[in-house]
Backbone as CSV, one residue per row, in Angstrom:
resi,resn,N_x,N_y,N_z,CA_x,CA_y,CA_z,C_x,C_y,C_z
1,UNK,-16.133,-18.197,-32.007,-16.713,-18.970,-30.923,-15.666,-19.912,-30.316
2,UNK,-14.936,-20.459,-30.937,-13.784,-21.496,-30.457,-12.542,-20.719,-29.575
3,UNK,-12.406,-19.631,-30.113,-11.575,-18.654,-29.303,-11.997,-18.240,-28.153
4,UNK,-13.748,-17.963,-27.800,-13.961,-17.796,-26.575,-14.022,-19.117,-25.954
5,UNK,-14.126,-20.105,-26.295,-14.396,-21.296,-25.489,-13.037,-21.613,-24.992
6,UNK,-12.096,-21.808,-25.786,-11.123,-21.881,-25.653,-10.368,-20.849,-24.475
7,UNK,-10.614,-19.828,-24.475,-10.057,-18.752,-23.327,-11.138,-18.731,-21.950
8,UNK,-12.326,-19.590,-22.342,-12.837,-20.047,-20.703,-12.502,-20.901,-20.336
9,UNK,-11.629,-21.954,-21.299,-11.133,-23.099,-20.426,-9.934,-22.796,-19.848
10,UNK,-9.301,-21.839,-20.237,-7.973,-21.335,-19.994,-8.450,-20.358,-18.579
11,UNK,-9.412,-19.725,-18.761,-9.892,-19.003,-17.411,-10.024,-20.351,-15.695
12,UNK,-10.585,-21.371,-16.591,-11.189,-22.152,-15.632,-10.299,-22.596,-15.005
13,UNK,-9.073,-23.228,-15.762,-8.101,-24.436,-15.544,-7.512,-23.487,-14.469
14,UNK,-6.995,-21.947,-14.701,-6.315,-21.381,-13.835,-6.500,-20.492,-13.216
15,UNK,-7.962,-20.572,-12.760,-8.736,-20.758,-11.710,-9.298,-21.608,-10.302
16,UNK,-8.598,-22.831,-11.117,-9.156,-24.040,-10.129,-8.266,-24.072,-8.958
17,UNK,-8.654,-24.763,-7.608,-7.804,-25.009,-6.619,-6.998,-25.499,-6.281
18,UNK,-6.541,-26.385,-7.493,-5.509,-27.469,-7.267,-4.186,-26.688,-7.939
19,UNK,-4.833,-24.917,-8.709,-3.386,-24.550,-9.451,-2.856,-23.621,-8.205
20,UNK,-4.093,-22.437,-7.846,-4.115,-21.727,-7.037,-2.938,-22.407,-5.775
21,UNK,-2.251,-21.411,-5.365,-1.666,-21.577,-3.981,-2.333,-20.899,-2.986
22,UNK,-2.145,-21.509,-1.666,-3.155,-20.647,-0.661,-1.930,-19.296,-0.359
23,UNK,-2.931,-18.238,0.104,-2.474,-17.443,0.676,-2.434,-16.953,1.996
24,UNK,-0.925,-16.674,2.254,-0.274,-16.729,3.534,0.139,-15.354,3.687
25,UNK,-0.915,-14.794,4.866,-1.237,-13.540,5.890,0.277,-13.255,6.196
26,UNK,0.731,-11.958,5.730,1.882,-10.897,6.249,1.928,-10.959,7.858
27,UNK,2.794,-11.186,8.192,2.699,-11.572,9.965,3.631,-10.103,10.274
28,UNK,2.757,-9.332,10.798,3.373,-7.715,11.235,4.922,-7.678,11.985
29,UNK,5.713,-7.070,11.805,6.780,-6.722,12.423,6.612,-5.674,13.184
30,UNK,7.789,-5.584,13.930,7.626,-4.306,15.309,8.383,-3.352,14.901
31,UNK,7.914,-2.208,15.525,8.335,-0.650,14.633,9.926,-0.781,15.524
32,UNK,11.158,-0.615,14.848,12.453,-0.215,15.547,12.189,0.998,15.768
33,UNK,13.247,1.647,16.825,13.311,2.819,17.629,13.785,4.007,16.024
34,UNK,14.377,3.381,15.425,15.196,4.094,13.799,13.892,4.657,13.542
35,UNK,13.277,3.742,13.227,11.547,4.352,12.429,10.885,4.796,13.405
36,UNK,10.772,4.881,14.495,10.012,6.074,15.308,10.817,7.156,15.473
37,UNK,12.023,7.395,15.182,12.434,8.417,15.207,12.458,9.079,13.946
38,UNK,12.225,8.438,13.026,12.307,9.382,11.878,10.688,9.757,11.595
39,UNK,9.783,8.935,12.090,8.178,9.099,11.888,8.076,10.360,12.711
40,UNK,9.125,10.555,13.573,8.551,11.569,14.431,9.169,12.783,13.789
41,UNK,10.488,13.103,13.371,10.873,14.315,12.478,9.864,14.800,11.696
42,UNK,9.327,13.094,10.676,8.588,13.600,9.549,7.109,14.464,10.131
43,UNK,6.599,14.011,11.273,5.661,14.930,11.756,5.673,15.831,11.938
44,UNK,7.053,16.223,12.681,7.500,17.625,13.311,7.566,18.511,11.889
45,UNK,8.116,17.765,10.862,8.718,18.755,9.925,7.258,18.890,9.173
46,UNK,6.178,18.004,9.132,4.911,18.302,8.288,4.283,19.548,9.601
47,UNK,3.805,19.555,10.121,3.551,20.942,11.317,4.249,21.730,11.157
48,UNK,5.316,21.780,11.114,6.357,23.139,10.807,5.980,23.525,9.139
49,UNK,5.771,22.527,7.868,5.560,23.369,6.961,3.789,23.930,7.187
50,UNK,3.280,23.118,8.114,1.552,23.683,8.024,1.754,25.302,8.631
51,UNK,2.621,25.163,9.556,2.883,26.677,10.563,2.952,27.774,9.296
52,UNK,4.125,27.491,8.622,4.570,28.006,7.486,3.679,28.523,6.824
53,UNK,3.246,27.966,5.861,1.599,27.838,4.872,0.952,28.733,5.600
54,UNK,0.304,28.592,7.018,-0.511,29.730,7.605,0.280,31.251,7.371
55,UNK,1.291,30.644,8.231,2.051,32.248,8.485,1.859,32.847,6.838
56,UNK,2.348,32.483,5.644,2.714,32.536,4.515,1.039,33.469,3.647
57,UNK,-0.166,32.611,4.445,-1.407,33.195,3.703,-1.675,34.250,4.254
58,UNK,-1.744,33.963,6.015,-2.276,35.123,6.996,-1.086,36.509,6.291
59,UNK,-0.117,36.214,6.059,0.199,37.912,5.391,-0.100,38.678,4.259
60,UNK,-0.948,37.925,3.286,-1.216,38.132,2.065,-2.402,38.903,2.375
């Protein structure tokens, strides 16, 4: 019994608001031209393996 009491005060204490820090919202960055160009390969190249995959079943 002293062990659980003991580990709710330990729950409580660092729980409370005065330990807690607030949390501060990720403020979005803007996509560089680098990463739209490679987002766009990676598309091209995911469609090209879907093409694939078809072509690959439709002959079976």
């Amino acid at each position: 019994m002293r062990y659980i009491l003991s580990s709710l005060l330990a729950c409580v204490v660092s729980a409370s608001g005065a330990v807690a820090s607030q949390f501060d919202r990720p403020i979005p960055q803007a996509q560089s031209a680098t990463a739209e160009l490679w987002y766009a390969l990676a598309c091209l190249s995911l469609i090209a393996a879907m093409v694939a995959v078809q072509w690959l079943v439709s002959r079976r």
